[in-house]
N, C-alpha and C positions, 0 to 999 in steps of 0.2 A: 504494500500500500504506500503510496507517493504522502511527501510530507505536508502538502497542502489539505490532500481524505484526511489524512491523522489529524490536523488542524480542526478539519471540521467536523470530524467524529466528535473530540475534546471539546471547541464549543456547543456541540447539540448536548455532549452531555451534562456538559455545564450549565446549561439553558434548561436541562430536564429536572437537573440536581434543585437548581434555584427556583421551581414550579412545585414542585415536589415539596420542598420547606416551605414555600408560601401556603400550599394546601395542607399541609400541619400546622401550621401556623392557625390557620381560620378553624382548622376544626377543634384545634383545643378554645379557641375563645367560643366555640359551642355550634359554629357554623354545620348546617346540615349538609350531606352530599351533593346534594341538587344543588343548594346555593354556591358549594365549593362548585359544582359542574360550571354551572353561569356564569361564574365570577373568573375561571381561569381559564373555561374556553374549552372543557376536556367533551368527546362525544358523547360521554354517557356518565352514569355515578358509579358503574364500574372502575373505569377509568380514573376517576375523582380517588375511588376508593383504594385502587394501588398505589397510587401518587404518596397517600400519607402512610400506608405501609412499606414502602422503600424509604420514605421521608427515616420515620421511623427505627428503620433499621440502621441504618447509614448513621444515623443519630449515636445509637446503641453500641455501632460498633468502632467509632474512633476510640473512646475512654477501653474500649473490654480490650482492642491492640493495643491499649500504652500501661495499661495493667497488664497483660500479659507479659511484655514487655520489662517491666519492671519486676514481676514474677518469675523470668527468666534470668536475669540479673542478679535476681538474690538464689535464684538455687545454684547457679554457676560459682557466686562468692561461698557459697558455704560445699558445694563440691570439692572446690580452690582450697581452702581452710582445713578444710577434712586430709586433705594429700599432704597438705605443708604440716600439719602435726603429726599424721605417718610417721613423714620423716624427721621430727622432732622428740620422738619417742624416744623416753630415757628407757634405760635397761631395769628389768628388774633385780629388787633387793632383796639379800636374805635377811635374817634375824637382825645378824649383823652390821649390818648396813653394807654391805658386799657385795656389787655385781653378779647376778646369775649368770654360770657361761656353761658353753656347751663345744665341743670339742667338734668341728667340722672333719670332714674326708679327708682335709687337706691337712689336717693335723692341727690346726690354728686354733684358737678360742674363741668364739662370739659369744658376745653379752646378751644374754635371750630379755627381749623387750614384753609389755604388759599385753598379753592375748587378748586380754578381756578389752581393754582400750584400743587396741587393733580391731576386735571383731565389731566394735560400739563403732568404730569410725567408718569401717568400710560397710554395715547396713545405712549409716547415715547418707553414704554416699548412692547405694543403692535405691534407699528410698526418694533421695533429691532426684536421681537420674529418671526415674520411672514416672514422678511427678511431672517432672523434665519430658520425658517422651509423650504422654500422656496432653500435657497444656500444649503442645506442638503440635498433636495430631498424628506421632510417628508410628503410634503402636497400630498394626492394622486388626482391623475387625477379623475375630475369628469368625471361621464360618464353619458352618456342618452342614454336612448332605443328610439326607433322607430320602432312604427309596424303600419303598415296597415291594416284596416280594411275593410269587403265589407260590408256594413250596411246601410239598407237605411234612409231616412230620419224617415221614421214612425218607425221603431227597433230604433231608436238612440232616438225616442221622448218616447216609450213605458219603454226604460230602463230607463230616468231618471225619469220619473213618478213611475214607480216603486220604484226607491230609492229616494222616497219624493220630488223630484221637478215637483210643479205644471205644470201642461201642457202649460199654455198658457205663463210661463216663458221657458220652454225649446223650445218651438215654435219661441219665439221671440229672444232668444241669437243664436238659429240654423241657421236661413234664415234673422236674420235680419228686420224682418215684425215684426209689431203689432198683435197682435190678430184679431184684425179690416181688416188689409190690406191682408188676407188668399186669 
């Protein structure tokens, strides 16, 4: 599309944008449909009547982006926060006051740090992330099938036998019955 259509896509929408708020506008000071009709020129009070629900929305949804926005911002700093105390993590003490250490492969000693403040940091971080994915829209909707099938009991005991489940186990998780009780 050449830069002059863009130009004038952008002022028709802009043109629609500002029709739109003027039609919310009237209808909150109480203005009925028909009179929004008349007054802004729209075909119908159909018409009339999308204007203030795109009005509406568009309204609703600048503040819910800079919330978000700002939602993302703060799980990112506390993500951030959670990795830098990681690796601020002092070693654990014994009785003592003495470094826990543990003897590596390589023969060396490391100072073993607080699990429990490791395991508290990295669900904090899990949970921010997933929040995280979640106010983003990243997590995709799970789906499930469902199909119906016409099968009878004996086809439904014949297939799992086939794929290696004993008879008298598909018998018994099918109906519920013992091998006994047939």
């Amino acid at each position: 599309m050449g830069e002059v259509a863009s130009r004038r896509l952008d002022a028709g929408a802009l043109e629609r944008a500002e029709k739109d708020a003027k039609a919310c506008r009237l209808r909150a000071q109480g203005w009925s449909f028909a009179e929004i009709t008349a007054e802004l020129g729209y075909a119908n009070e159909g018409q009339a009547t999308h204007a203030v629900k795109r009005a509406l929305v568009q309204t609703l949804q600048a503040p819910a982006d800079e919330l978000r926005a700002v939602e993302l911002l703060v799980m990112d700093q506390v993500i951030r926060e959670c990795w830098e105390a990681r690796d601020r993590l002092q070693p654990l003490l014994d009785r003592s006051g003495k470094p826990v250490t543990v003897t590596g492969d390589d023969g060396e000693e490391y100072a073993v740090g607080d699990q429990g403040v490791l395991n508290q940091l990295m669900m904090t971080v899990l949970k921010a992330s997933e929040a995280r994915r979640k106010l983003m829209g990243l997590d995709a909707p799970q789906r499930s099938v469902t199909a119906k099938a016409n099968i009878t009991l004996q086809e439904l005991q014949e297939l799992a036998v086939a794929n290696g489940v004993p008879h008298d186990e598909v018998y018994g998780s099918v109906t519920g019955l013992s091998p006994g009780e047939r």
